[in-house]
N, C-alpha and C positions, 0 to 999 in steps of 0.2 A: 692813101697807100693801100694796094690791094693786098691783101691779105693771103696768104702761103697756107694752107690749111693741110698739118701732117700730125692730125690727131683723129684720123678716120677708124680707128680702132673702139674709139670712145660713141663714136657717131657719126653718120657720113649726110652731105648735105642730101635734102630730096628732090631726086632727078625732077624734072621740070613736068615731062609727060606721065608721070607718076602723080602729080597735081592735078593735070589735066584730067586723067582717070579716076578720079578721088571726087572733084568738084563736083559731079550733078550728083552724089550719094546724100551728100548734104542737105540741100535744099530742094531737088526737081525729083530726086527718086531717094526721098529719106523714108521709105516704110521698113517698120519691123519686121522683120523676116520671119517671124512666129506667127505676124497677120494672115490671115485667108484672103483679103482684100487684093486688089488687082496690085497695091504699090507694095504690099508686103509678099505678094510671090514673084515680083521680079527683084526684089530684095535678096527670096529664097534661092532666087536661081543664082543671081551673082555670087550670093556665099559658094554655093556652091560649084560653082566654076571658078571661083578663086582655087577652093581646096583641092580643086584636079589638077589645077597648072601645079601646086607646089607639093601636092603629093608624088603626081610625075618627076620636079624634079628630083628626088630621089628614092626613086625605083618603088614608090608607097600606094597601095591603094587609096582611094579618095576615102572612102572612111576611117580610116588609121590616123588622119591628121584631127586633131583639135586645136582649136583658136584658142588661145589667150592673149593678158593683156602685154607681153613679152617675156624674155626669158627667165628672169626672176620667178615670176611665178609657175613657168612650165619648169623651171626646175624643181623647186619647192611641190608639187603636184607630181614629180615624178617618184622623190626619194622616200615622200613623205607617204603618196599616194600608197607605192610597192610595199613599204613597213607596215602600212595599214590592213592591206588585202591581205598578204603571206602571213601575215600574223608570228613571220621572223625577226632578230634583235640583231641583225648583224650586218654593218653597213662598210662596204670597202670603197674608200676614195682617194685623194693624192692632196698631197703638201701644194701643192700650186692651182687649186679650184679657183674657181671666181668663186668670191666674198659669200654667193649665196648659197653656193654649195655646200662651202665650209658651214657657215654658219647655222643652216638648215639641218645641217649633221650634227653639230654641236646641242642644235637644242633637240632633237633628237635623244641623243647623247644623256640629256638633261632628266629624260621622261623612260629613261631605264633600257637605251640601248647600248649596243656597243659598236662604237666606231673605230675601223683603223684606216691610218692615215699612210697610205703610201709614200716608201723615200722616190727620191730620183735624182739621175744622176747630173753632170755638172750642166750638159746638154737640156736638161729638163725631161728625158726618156723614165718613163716609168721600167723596173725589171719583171720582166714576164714569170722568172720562176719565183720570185717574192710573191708576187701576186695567186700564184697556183696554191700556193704555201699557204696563205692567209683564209681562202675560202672554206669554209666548214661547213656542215648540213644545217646551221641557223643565218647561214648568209644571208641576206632577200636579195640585195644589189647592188652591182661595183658601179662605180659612177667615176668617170673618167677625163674629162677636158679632151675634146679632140684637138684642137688648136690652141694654145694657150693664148689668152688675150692679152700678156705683158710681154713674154719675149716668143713667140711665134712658132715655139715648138709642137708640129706633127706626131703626133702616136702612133702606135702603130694596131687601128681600133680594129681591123678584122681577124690579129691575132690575139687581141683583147677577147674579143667576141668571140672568137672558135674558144677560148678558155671557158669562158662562162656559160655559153651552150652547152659545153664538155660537163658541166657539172650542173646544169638545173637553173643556173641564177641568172636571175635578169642583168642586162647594160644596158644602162644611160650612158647617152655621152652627150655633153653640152659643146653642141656645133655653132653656136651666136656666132664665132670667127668665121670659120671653116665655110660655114655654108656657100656656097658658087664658086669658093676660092681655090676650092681640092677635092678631089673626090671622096664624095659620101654618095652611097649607095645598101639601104638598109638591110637587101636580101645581098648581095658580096658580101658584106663587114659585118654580117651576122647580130643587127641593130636590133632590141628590143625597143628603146625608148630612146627621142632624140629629141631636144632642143633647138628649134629655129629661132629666129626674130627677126625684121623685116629692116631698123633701122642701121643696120651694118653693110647694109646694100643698097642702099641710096632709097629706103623708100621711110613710109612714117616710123613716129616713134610713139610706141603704146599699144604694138601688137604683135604676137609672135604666136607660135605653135608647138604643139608637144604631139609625135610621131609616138604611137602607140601598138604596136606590132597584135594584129588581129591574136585573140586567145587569151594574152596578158591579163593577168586582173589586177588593180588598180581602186583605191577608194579616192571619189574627186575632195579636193580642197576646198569647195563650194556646194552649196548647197542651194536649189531653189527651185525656176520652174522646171529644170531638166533640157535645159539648150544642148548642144553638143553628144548627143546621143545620152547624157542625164548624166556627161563625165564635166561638165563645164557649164554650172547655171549663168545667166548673166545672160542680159540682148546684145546681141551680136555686131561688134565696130564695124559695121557695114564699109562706110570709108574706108576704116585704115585697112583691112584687111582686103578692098580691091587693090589699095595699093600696095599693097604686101605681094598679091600676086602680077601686079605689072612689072614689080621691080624685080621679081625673078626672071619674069619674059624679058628683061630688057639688058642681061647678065650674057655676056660673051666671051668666050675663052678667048679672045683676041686682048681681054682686058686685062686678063689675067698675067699673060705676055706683058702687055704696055706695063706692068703694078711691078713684075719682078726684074726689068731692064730698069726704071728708076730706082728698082729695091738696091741691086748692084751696084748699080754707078754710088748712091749714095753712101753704100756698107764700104764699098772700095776707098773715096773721096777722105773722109770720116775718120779711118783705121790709118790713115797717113800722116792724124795729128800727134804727137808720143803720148803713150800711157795712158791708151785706150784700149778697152775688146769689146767685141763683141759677146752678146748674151743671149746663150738659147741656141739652137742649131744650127751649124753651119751653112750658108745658100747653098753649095754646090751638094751638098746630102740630098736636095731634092724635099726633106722635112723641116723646112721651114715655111711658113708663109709668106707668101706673097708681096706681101704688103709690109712684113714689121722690119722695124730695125730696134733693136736695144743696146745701148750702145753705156757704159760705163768710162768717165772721163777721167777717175780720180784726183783726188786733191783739190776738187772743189765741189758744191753744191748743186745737184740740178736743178732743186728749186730755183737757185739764182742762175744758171745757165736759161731755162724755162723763161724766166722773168724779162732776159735781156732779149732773148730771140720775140719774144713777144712785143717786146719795144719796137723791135727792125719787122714785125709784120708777119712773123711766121711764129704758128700754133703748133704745140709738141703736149709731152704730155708725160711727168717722171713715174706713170704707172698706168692701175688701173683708177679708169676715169670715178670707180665709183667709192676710191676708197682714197683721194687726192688728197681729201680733205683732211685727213690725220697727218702724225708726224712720221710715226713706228714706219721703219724701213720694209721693202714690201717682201711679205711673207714668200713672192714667188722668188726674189735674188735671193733670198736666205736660204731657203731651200736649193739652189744650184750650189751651194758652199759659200756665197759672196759676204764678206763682213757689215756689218752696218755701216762701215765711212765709204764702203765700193760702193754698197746699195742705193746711198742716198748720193752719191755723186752719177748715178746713172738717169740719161733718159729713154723716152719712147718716141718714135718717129713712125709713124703710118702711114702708110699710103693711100689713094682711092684712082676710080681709071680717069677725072676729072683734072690730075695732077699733071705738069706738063717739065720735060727737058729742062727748060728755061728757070724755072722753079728752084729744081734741084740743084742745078748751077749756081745762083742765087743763095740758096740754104749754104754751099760749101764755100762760098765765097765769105758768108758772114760768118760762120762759124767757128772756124779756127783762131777769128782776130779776138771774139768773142770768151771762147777758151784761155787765150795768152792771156788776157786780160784778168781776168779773176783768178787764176794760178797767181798773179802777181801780188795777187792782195789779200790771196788765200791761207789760212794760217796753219794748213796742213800739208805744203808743198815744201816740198826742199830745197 
């Protein structure tokens, strides 16, 4: 049984020729890019044509990007880095971060700063005049999710960004979704610091980047021989990071087309079973992602919906991939208003350009029988 894979939110498989461009780093051209030797300066050069493809793609100079090991730690390097340098205690972020934001903050938090936690609304929109309200002269930096990684909610980060330019303070935004999906461009949207990562777009996983806006000061989270311009010690994923920049080369707004016609048909298909919604912003807003669907079923368990569609072949996924593992209902449905029995009866459906008609047909076909089914034995249905 071939496998449905609509958990690309979590991870997306890696494109084939993205291997192909990966394989001679390994073993025929593995030198260190720190060598003077003949294999460690064409090591030097490939880093460095990587970081122009993915600087280019959005609108960066090639020195503004740093490599990391993905976006965990280009997060963690940015909120952590900005506290460090500005030598400010005041850190503004939102109720629906990935896991590493929040928690980065928190321990923050920990060591004598002060955090606040942006509300948002049922859509998952943060409010621009909350936000203006909040900043004060010991701000250092608003940190914001451009796309939300659970239910696929768009911000609206260049008027993020003219706020915080407006007043001195750095933005981050963590783009891991976003990236090739929608437009990011760091001189329009007014980008100090951005989050990439390589494995949300079909290429490896264990490398990513942090967009550094030329002037910013920043203290690195590592420490050593001074890789990265002395912002990022550590020898250089040669590999993963050429495939980091194939897999942006190989990114087409025709995909992005193909990602929101299966988005549709599925969000349509889905909302026809009773005493369902949708979660996160509306498709026709144009502020949603591409690719997600969130969908809330009530009256039964998405674990055990999860459980059964993975029986019949197809991969979903009732959150964020990296926080599956707990029970607690996920911090981003709570934050849109959603109860713990809505939250935890909701799932995640994702897309990638890989995914086909047939597929999706397939998914709506199982679904609904799948849904009847557990309603019927469910102890929280009418």
């Amino acid at each position: 049984m071939k496998t449905i894979y609509l958990d690309n939110a979590a991870t997306t498989p890696v494109d084939k020729k993205v291997v192909e461009a990966m394989l001679p780093y390994f073993s025929e051209k593995f030198g260190n890019a720190s060598s003077q030797h003949t294999l460690g300066l064409e090591a030097k050069r490939e880093l460095e044509r990587s970081r122009d493809v993915i600087a280019k793609a959005i609108g960066a100079k090639s020195e503004e990007i740093i490599f990391t090991s993905g976006g965990t730690e280009a997060n963690n390097f940015a909120i952590k880095g900005a506290i460090w340098a500005t030598g400010k205690k005041h850190i503004i972020t939102t109720k629906i971060e990935h896991d590493c934001v929040l928690n980065s903050s928190k321990w923050l938090e920990k060591q004598g700063c002060r955090v606040t936690f942006l509300d948002v609304d049922k859509e998952g929109f943060i409010n621009l005049e909350q936000l203006k309200k909040e900043i004060t002269p010991e701000t250092a930096i608003v940190s914001v999710i451009h796309a939300n990684n659970e239910i696929g909610t768009i911000q609206d980060i260049k008027a993020i960004g003219e706020i915080c330019r407006g007043n001195g303070v750095y933005f981050h935004t963590d783009a891991c979704q976003s990236f090739t999906k929608t437009e990011l461009n760091v001189k329009k949207q007014n980008l100090d610091l951005v989050t990439l990562n390589a494995h949300k777009i079909h290429g490896p996983k264990g490398v990513g980047a942090l967009y550094i806006r030329k002037g910013i000061k920043i203290t690195p989270l590592l420490h050593g021989g001074g890789h990265e311009q002395g912002l990022r010690s550590g020898t250089e994923n040669i590999p993963g990071i050429v495939g980091f920049a194939k897999a942006v080369k190989l990114t087409k707004s025709e995909h992005v087309k193909h990602m929101k016609k299966l988005r549709d048909k599925l969000i349509d298909g889905i909302l026809k079973i009773s005493n369902t919604r949708l979660n996160g912003a509306s498709p026709e807003s144009g502020k949603r992602l591409c690719n997600n669907i969130d969908i809330s079923f009530n009256d039964i368990e998405g674990e055990a919906l999860g459980g059964y569609l993975d029986a019949y072949g197809i991969a979903s996924s009732t959150g964020s991939a990296c926080s599956s593992h707990t029970l607690e209902p996920s911090h981003v449905l709570k934050a849109i208003g959603l109860s713990d029995l809505e939250a935890n009866s909701s799932i995640r459906l994702s897309l990638s350009r890989e995914n086909t008609e047939q597929e999706i047909d397939k998914v709506l076909e199982v679904l609904p029988k799948i849904v009847i089914k557990l309603r019927k034995i469910s102890p929280f249905a009418k």
